[in-house]
C-alpha positions in Angstrom: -23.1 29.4 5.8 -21.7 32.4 4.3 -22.2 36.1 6.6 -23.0 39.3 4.5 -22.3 42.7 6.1 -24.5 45.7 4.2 -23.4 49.1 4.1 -26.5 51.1 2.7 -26.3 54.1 0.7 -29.1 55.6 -1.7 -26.9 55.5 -4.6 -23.7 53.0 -3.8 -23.7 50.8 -1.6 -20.9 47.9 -0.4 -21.4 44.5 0.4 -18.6 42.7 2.3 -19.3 38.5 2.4 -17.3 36.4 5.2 -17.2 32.5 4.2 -15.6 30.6 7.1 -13.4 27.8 7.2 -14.0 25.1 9.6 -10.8 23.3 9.0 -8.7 26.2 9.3 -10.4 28.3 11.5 -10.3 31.3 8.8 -12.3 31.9 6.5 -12.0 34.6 3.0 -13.8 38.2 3.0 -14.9 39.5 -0.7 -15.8 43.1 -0.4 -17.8 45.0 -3.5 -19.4 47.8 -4.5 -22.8 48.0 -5.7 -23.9 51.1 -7.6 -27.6 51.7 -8.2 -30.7 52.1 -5.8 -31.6 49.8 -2.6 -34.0 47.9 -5.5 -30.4 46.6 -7.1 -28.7 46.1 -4.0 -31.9 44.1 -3.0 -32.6 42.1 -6.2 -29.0 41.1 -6.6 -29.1 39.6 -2.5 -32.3 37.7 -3.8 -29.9 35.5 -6.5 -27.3 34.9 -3.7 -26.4 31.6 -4.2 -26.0 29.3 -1.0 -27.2 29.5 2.4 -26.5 32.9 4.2 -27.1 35.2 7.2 -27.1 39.4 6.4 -26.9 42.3 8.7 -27.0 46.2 8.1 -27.4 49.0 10.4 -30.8 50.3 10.9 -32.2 53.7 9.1 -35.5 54.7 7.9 -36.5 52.5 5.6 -34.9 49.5 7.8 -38.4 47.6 7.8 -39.1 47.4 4.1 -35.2 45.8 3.6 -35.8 43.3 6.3 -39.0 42.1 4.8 -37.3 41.9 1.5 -34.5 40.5 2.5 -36.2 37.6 5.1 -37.6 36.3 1.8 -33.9 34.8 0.8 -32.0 34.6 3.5 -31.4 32.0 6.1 -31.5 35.0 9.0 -31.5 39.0 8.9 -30.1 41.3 11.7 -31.0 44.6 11.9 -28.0 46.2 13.8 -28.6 49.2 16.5 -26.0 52.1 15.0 -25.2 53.7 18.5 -24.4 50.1 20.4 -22.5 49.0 17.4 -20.2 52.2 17.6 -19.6 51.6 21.2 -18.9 48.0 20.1 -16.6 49.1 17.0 -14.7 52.4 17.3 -11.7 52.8 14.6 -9.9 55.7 13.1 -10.1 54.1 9.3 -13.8 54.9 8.7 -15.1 53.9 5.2 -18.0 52.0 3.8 -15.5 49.0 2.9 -14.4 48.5 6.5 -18.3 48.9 7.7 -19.4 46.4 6.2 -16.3 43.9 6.7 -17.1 44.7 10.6 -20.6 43.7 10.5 -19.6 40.6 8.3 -17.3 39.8 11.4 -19.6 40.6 14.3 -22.3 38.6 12.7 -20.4 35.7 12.5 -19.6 36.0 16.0 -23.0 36.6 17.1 -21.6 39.9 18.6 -24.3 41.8 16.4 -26.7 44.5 19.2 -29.8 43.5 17.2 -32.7 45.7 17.1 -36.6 44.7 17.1 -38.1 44.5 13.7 -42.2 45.3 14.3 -44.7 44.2 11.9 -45.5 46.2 8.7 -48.7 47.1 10.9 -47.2 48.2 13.8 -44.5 50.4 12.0 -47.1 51.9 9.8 -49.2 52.5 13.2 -46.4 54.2 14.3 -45.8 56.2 11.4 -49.3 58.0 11.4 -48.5 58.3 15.1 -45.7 60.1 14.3 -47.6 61.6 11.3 -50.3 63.0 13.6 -47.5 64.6 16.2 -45.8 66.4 13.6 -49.3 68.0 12.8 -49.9 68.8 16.2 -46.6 70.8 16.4 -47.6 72.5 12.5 -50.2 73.6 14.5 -49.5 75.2 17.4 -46.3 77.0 14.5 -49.7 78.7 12.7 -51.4 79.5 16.0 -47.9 81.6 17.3 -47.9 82.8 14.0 -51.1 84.1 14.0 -51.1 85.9 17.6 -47.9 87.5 16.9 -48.7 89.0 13.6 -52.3 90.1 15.9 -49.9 90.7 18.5 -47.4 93.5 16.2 -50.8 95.1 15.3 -51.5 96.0 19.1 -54.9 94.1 18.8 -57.5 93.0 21.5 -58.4 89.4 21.0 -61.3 87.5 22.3 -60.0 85.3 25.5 -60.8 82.0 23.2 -59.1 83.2 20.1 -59.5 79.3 18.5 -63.0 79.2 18.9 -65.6 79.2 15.8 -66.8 82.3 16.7 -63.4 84.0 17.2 -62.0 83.0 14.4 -65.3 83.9 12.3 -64.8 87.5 14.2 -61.4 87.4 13.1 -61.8 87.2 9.1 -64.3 90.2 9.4 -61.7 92.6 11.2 -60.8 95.2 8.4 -56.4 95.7 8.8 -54.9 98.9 7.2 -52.0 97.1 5.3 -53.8 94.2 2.8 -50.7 92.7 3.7 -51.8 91.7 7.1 -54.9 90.6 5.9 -53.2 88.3 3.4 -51.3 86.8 6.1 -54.7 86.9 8.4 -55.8 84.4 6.0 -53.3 82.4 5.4 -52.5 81.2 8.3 -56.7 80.6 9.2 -57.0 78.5 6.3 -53.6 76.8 7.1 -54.8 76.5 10.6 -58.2 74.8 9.2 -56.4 73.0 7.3 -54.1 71.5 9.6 -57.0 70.7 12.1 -58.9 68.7 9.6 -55.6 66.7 9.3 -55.3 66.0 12.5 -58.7 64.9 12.8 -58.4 62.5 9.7 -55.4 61.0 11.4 -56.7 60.7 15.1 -60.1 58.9 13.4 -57.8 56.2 12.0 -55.2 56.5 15.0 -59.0 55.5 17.4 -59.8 52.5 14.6 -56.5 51.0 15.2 -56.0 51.6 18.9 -60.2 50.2 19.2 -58.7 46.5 17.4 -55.6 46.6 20.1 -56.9 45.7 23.6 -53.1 46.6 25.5 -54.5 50.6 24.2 -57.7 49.9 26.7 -55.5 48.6 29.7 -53.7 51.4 29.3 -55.9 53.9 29.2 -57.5 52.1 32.8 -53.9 54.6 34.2 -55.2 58.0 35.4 -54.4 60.9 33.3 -53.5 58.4 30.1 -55.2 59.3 27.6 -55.7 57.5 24.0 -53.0 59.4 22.2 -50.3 58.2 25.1 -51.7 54.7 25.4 -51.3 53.7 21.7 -48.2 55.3 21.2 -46.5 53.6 24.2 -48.4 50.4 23.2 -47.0 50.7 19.3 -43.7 51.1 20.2 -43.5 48.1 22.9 -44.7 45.9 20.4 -44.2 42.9 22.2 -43.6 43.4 26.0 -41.8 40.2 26.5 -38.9 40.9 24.6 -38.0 43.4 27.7 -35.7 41.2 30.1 -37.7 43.4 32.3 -39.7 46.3 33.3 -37.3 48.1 34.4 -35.5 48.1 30.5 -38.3 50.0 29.1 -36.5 53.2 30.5 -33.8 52.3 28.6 -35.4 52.0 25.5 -37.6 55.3 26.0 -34.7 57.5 27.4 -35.7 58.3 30.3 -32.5 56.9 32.3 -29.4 58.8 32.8 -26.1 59.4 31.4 -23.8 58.1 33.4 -19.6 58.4 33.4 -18.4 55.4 35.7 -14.4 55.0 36.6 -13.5 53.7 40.2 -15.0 55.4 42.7 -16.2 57.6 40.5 -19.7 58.0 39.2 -20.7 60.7 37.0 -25.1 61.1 36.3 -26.0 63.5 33.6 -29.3 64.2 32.1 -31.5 61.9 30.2 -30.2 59.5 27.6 -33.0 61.1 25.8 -32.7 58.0 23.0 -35.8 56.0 21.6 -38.6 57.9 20.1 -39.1 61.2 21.0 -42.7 61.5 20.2 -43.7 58.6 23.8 -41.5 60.6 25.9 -43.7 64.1 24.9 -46.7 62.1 24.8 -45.5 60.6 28.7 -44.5 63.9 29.6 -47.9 64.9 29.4 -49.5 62.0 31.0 -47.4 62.0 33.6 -48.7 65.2 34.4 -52.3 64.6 34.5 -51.4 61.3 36.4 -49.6 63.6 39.4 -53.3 65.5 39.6 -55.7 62.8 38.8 -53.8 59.6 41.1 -53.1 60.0 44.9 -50.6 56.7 43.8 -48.9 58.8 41.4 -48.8 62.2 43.0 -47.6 60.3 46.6 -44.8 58.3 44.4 -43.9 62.2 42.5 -43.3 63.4 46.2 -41.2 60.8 47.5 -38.8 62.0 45.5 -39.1 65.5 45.1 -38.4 65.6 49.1 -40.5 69.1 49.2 -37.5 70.4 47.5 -39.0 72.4 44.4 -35.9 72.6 42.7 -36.2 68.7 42.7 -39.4 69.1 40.6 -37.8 68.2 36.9 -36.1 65.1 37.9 -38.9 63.6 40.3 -41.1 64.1 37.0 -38.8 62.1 34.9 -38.7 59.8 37.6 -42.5 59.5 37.7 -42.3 59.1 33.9 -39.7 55.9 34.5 -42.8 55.1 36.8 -45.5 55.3 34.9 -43.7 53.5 31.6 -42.1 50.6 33.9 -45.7 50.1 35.0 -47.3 50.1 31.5 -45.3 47.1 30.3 -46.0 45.0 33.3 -49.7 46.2 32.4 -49.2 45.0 28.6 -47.1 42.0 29.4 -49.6 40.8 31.9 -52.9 41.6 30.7 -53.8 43.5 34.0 -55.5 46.7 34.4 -54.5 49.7 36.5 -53.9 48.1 40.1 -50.9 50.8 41.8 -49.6 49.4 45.0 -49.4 52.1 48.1 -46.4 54.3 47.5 
């Protein structure tokens, strides 16, 4: 069995193979370079002759290389780039010595693998993602909209995003055509935008109506479909958790911390993980403190009545809420909270 470290570049990339040597307990490292796209570094793995295991460090397009590359080889480990740094630190850093290192560590099954999702699931959570970043497009046109109305000294209507407003709003003569370009840009942006959004949440509601862990999450008070899916997409498969209490781990939510001795040092969130389940949480978590006695008795345990303790008992209550959710998933159950 022959171990292959990949170091992954657009244009070059280097390849560093490890063949062991039972007898002597060593074994010989060839390192090379590959120049060309991922397509040649790809198509010259498939013709690699004998039985071998590959590893690279994960990136954006770590999904369509595993799939490729599980076609050939014997196993493929996605390495996680932060744990493997904490594993490997060296002054000498150079795409030759990357992939030597993860030639090494995957021989010695020292590797901190990540979890590959389907092509479904990643491409659910890609128009997840998709659909967040239109969100945030949008609310960039509305601000830009009420401060150029805003500069002008204006009086608005309360609802300024309402059809009617915004039909009010494309009659109003300004005294610089300027202005008025800009009026309607940023309405036809903002129409724009909105159709988006509602393309993407029509397919987002298809998927999530196919995925029954979606409808046992949305049994939670205050989670809503947007929250269920996109916690449900990125757990995947709850039972590769060693348990709950890993999820806040994996979403961020735990803290920094600087151990030595007696010492022991807790910062703010690790803030890892994908950014768009902790906003998405953030919000539910919310909703959950006004729509759950559970929630909101669980929020105020550890706030203490201390309001400057508000921040981190909602973090807290988001540890909560997510640590829940995969028992929920991993056990089929429905919303059952225990007396806080």
């Amino acid at each position: 069995m022959k171990y292959v470290g990949l170091d992954l570049h657009a244009r070059t990339s280097t390849m560093a193979i490890f063949d062991p040597d039972a007898r002597t307990q060593k074994g010989k490292m060839t390192t090379r370079t590959i120049r060309g796209s991922l397509r040649t570094v790809l198509a010259e793995m498939k013709g690699f002759k004998g039985p071998y295991e590959v590893c690279y460090e994960a990136s954006a397009n770590y999904g369509v290389v595993y799939d490729t590359l599980a076609q050939s080889a014997h196993r493929v480990t996605v390495a996680h780039p932060s744990q493997l740094r904490a594993i490997y630190r060296s002054k000498h850093k150079n795409d030759r010595t990357d992939a030597q290192t993860l030639a090494k560590l995957l021989y010695a099954d020292a590797i901190p693998a990540v979890h590959v999702p389907s092509v479904d699931v990643r491409a659910w959570r890609r128009l997840i993602n998709h659909r967040h970043g239109l969100v945030h497009k949008r609310t960039a046109v509305k601000n830009a909209l009420r401060a150029l109305l805003r500069g002008l000294d204006m009086e608005t209507p309360k609802n300024l995003w309402s059809k009617k407003a915004l039909a009010w709003l494309r009659t109003v003569d300004f005294a610089c055509p300027g202005d008025a370009v800009m009026r309607d840009d940023h309405i036809e942006h903002l129409a724009y935008i909105e159709g988006a959004i509602r393309r993407a949440e029509t397919a987002l509601d298809t998927i999530a109506a196919a995925h029954p862990g979606v409808a046992l999450l949305r049994t939670i008070p205050g989670v809503g479909p947007r929250t269920a899916e996109a916690v449900a997409a990125w757990v995947d498969d709850p039972r590769r958790f060693r348990s709950s209490k890993s999820i806040g781990n994996y979403f961020g939510l735990v803290p920094c911390q600087d151990s030595s001795a007696d010492r022991n040092r807790l910062g703010h969130i690790t803030k890892e993980g994908p950014a768009v389940v902790r906003a998405l949480l953030t919000q539910a978590t919310w909703q959950a403190v006004t729509r759950s006695p559970e929630v909101r008795a669980y929020r105020d345990r550890i706030m203490h009545n201390d309001p400057e303790r508000k921040k981190k008992a909602t973090v807290a209550t988001m540890h909560y809420l997510s640590r829940t959710m995969v028992a929920m998933l991993r056990d089929g159950a429905v919303w059952a909270p225990k007396a806080q």
